[in-house]
N, C-alpha and C positions, 0 to 999 in steps of 0.2 A: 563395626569399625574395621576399616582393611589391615592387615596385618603389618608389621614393620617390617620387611624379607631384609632388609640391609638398616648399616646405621654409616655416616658419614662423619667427619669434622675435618677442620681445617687447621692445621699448624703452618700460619704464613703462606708459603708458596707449595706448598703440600696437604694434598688430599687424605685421608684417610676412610678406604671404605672397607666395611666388614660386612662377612656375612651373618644375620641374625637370627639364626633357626638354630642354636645350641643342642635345642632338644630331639632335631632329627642328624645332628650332625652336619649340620648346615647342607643340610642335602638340596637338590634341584627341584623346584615345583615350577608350573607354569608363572607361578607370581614370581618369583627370584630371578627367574632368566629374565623375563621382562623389565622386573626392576632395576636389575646389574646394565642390560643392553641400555635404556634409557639413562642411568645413572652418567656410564661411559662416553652416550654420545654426550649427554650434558657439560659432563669433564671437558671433554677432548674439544670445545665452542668455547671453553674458559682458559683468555688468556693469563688469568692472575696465577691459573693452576702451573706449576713447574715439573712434577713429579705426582706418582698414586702408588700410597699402598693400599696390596687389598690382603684381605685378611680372614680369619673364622673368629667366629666369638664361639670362647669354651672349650674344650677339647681337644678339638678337631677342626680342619682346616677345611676340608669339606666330604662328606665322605660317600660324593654321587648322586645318583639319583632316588631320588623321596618313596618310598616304598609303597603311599598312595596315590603318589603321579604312574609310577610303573605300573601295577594295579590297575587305572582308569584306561592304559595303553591298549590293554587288552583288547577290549571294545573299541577301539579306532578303528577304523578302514584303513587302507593303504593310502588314497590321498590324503587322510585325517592325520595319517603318521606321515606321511610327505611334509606336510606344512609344521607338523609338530617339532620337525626334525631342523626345516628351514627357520623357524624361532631360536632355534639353539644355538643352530649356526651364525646366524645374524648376531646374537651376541656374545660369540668369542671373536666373531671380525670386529665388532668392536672393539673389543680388548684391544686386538693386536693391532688394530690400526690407530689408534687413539695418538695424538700426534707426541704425547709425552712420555717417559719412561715410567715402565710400571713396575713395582717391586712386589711379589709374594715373599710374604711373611707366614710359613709353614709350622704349622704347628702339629700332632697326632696323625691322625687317617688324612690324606689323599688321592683320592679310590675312583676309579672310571673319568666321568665329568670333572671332578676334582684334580684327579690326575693331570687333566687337558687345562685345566686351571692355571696351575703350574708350569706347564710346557709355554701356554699363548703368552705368559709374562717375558717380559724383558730380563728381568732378574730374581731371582728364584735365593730363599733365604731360607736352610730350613733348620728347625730343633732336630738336636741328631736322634732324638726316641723317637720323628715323626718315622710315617713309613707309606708306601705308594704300590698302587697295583693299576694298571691297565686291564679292568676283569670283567669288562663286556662278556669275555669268551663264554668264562664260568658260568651266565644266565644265556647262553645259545645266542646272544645277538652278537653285536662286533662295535670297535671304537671308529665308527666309519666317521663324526663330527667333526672329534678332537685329531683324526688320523695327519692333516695336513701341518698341525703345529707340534705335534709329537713327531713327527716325520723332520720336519722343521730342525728340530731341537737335540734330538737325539738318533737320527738315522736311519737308516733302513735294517740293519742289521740288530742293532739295541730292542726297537722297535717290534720287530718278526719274535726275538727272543721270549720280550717281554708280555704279549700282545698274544700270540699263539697260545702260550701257558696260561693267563690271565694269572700270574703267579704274585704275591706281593714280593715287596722288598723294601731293604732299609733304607737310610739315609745317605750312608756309603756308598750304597750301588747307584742311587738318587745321585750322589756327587760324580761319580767314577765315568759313567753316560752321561752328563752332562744336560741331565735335568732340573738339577738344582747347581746355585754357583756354590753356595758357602755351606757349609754345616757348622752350628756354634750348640753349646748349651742352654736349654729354652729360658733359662733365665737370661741369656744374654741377646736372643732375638732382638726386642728393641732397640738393643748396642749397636748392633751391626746394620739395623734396616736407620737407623739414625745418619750411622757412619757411610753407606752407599747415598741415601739422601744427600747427606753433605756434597758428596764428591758431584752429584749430577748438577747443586742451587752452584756448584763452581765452574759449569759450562753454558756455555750458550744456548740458549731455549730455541733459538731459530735453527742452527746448525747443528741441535739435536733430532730437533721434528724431522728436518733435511736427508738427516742419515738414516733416522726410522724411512720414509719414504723409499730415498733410493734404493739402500740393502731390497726390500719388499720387490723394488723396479729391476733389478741386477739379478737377482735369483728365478725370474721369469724369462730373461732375454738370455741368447746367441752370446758366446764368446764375444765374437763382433761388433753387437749390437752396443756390447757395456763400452767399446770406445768412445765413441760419442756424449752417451750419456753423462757416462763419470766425467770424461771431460766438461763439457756443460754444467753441471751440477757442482764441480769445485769452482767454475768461474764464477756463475749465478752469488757461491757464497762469498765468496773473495771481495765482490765486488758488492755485496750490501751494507748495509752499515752496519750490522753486529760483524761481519768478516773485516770489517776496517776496522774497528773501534778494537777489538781481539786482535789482530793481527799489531796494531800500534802502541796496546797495550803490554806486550810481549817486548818489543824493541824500543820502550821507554822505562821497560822496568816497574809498572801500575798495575793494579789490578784493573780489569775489563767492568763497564759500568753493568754489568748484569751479575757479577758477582754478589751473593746475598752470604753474609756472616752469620 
């Protein structure tokens, strides 16, 4: 029987996915990345989906890579590890391009891969006892996958600190860089990934994919170039029918028909 690498459900217009390997810490194997990549794009074709959290079942939020995948690396070739590397990445672009908001819900260790978990999400939730390392260094390799969304999220300077030392750290420091948004008490995780839920089923699902896209289009281009664009792009919305219905919504005093209670 293939293994469960993840478990899903659905509350309304919210996704729920977890990681399901408790017992390695929800660590990385070739079946997990593929499962997560495929999971994601599956999401990201669903327009019923509004929102995704992703999550760890048990302790730990994720705590890297699987100690018999690293293990099996050994024996790769360098093209073998080229392509091993290009599955990985394929599925944090996933993640990050998925056209809905994604929320981590952090619980324990998120360590390496995990780490880069956290960073590719949109919004980042964590238990203040969880704790985070970027600790490639520590095993001689480097965060060369998750580098572009850590980079992303928390800098070039946060990053060199972090990343050079492979050093862990808390939740605090997690909050303070700007890798995680909120720190709450893990009994209150649910509270709070409830509560950002809420705020996203109160925005427009078109004019959120919109701003996922452009941000991604604007941090690639020329001072210059984002005239245009963001111009174009605030017309585009203005002038669709969720930017009319929202917009008239506003200036009659109604809620917007994509509002979910």
């Amino acid at each position: 029987m293939q293994p469960a690498f993840l478990s899903e459900r659905h509350e309304g217009p919210i996704a729920y996915v977890t990681l399901a390997r408790p017992e390695v810490r929800n660590a990385f194997n070739a079946g997990l990345i593929a499962a997560l990549h495929a999971c994601f794009e599956r999401l990201g074709a669903d327009q019923s989906v509004r929102a995704i959290v992703l999550a760890g079942e048990g302790k730990a939020f994720c705590g890297g890579a699987d100690v018999n995948w690293m293990r099996a690396s050994l024996d790769l070739s360098q093209a073998q590890n080229v392509e091993d590397a290009r599955a990985l990445s394929r599925m944090y672009r996933a993640i990050d391009r998925v056209p809905v908001p994604v929320i981590a819900r952090v619980q324990g260790a998120a360590l390496g891969g995990g780490a880069g978990l956290v960073a590719v999400c949109d919004i980042a939730i964590a238990a203040d006892t969880s704790f985070f390392g970027f600790t490639e260094t520590k095993l001689g390799i480097l965060p060369a996958v998750i580098s572009p969304f850590v980079l992303a999220k928390i800098g070039l300077s946060h990053a060199r600190a972090l990343a050079l030392t492979g050093e862990r750290f808390d939740a605090r420091r997690a909050l303070s860089i700007g890798l995680v948004h909120e720190v709450v008490p893990e009994e209150s995780l649910g509270t709070s990934v409830g509560r950002v839920a809420g705020e996203i089923l109160s925005a427009g699902p078109s004019g959120i994919a919109a701003t996922k896209r452009l941000f991604a289009q604007v941090v690639e281009r020329s001072y210059d170039e984002t005239l245009e664009l963001t111009a174009a792009a605030i017309a585009t919305q203005r002038t669709s029918p969720e930017g009319q219905d929202g917009l008239r919504a506003f200036l009659e005093k109604r809620k917007a028909g994509w509002v979910v209670e």
